[in-house]
C-alpha positions, 0 to 999 in steps of 0.5 A: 316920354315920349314926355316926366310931369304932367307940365313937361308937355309944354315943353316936350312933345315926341317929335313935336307931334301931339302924344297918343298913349297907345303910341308909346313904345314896346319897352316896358322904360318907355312908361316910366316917363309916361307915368308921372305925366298921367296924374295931378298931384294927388294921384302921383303917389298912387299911380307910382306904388301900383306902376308894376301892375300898371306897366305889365297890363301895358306890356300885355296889350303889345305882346300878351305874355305867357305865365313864364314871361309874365313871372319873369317880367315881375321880377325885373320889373320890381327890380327896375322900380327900385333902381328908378325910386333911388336914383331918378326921383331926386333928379326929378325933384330937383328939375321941379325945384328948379322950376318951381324957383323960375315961375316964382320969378317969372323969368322963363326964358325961350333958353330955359325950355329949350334947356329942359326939353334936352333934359327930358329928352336925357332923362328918357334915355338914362330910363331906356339905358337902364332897361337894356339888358332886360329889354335884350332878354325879353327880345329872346324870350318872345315868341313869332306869334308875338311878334305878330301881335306886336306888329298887329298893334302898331298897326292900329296904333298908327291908324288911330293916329291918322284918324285923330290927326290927319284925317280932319280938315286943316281947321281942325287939326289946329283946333285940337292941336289948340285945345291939346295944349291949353288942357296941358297947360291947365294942369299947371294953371288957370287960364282966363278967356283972354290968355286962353284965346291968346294961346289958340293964336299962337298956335294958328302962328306956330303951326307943325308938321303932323305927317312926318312924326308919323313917319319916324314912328313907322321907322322906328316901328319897322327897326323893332320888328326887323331886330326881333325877327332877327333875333328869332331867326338866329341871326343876332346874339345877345351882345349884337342886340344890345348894341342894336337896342343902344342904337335906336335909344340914341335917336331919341336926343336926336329926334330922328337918324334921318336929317330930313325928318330930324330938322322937320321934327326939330322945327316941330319942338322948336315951335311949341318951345316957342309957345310954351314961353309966350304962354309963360310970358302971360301968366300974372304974379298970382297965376306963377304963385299958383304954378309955383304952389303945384310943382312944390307938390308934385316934389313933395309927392315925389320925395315921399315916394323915393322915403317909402322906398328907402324903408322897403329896402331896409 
């Protein structure tokens, strides 16, 4: 999501662009790999117990959902929860580990990113698959007005991106991109002056394309409305969503279905993997001891989160 954890950003950004939360997708799966990236350690556990109220308010600002619909998507939305306590949150916590067992040794390497940037990537489609039969479901139950209003949304979504990171002159486009990931990395850990003037030079080095991100969501955007207008229209039944659904959660490994967007948005992740490793690089032992200190944490957290939920199900 997408970026899982509040570091993975160092690594993943969607389509290498800078993440708006307002542009996250329609699907209710799309905030599970959000969530976890929203919260420092003591608000993980917080944010996790109360994400079925978290993911209806989110579902309700694309597409305002009538008591019916609202009563389904609880019930569904408690189920997928479950599912997602018992069987992601052990893969999560062993990722963070894994990190946690990197930093400690101070051997990040530009491989080790690159290497979590597809498991993340993985992570989310595993998220999307499990949600496809009911994101199915929810493209029969939604009504023509809603499709407006979901088309309305993307609209604005697109429009405060264009606001936020085009708009601006080119120096201050970098500065913010700048800025945006020394607040990333300071949820991991405390930068000095020097390190953090070192980070906004890797960025003037490393600079990314912020027009084409723009265009894979619009794509995206329009293959969405197109699915559910057909759906609406009679002209696609359940199996052909699903496997139109499927279709569009396999762009998310890839980056993009256009080659020529997909090297452009390639090139973007590559560069901010190659940031992430040179601002790993600087860290003191002191500094990855501290790192190592809040992954072990965020662990913790999460292996409390998947007990609790063995207990409920008992």
């Amino acid at each position: 999501m997408t970026q899982l954890f509040r570091f993975a950003p160092l690594w993943l950004t969607r389509w290498g662009a800078p993440c708006t939360r307002s542009a996250r997708r329609w699907h209710f799966a799309g905030l599970l790999v959000l969530t976890l990236g929203l919260t420092g350690c003591s608000a993980v556990k917080l944010t996790y117990q109360n994400l079925d109220t978290l993911i209806l308010f989110w579902l309700n600002r694309y597409v305002a959902l009538d008591g019916s619909q609202e009563t389904w998507a609880k019930e569904r939305i408690t189920q997928y929860l479950q599912w997602h306590r018992q069987t992601q949150l052990p893969l999560y916590v062993t990722q963070l580990e894994s990190l946690q067992l990197q930093l400690q040794q101070g051997d990040v390497k530009l491989a080790d990113a690159r290497r979590l940037n597809q498991t993340l990537r993985q992570f989310g489609v595993t998220l999307l698959e499990q949600a496809l039969p009911d994101l199915v479901e929810l493209s029969f139950r939604l009504r023509p007005e809603q499709l407006t209003q979901l088309e309305q949304r993307f609209q604005k979504d697109n429009k405060t991106y264009r606001q936020t990171f085009l708009a601006p002159p080119p120096a201050e486009r970098l500065q913010a991109r700048a800025e945006k990931m020394l607040d990333r990395i300071g949820w991991l850990v405390d930068l000095n002056r020097s390190q953090a003037q070192e980070i906004r030079q890797l960025t003037a080095q490393y600079p990314v394309n912020l027009f084409t991100p723009l265009e894979e969501r619009q794509a995206r955007q329009q293959e969405v409305l197109d699915l559910l207008r057909q759906v609406q229209q009679g002209n696609l039944d359940r199996e052909q969503t699903k496997q139109r659904l499927h279709h569009l959660f396999q762009a998310v490994p890839l980056l993009s279905q256009d080659e020529g967007r997909r090297n452009i948005l390639r090139d973007n992740v590559e560069k901010n993997l190659l940031i992430t490793q040179a601002t790993l690089a600087l860290l003191t032992p002191e500094q990855r001891q501290q790192s190592a200190k809040k992954l072990a944490n965020w662990a913790r957290d999460l292996r409390d989160l998947q007990r609790e939920g063995q207990g409920a199900t008992r």
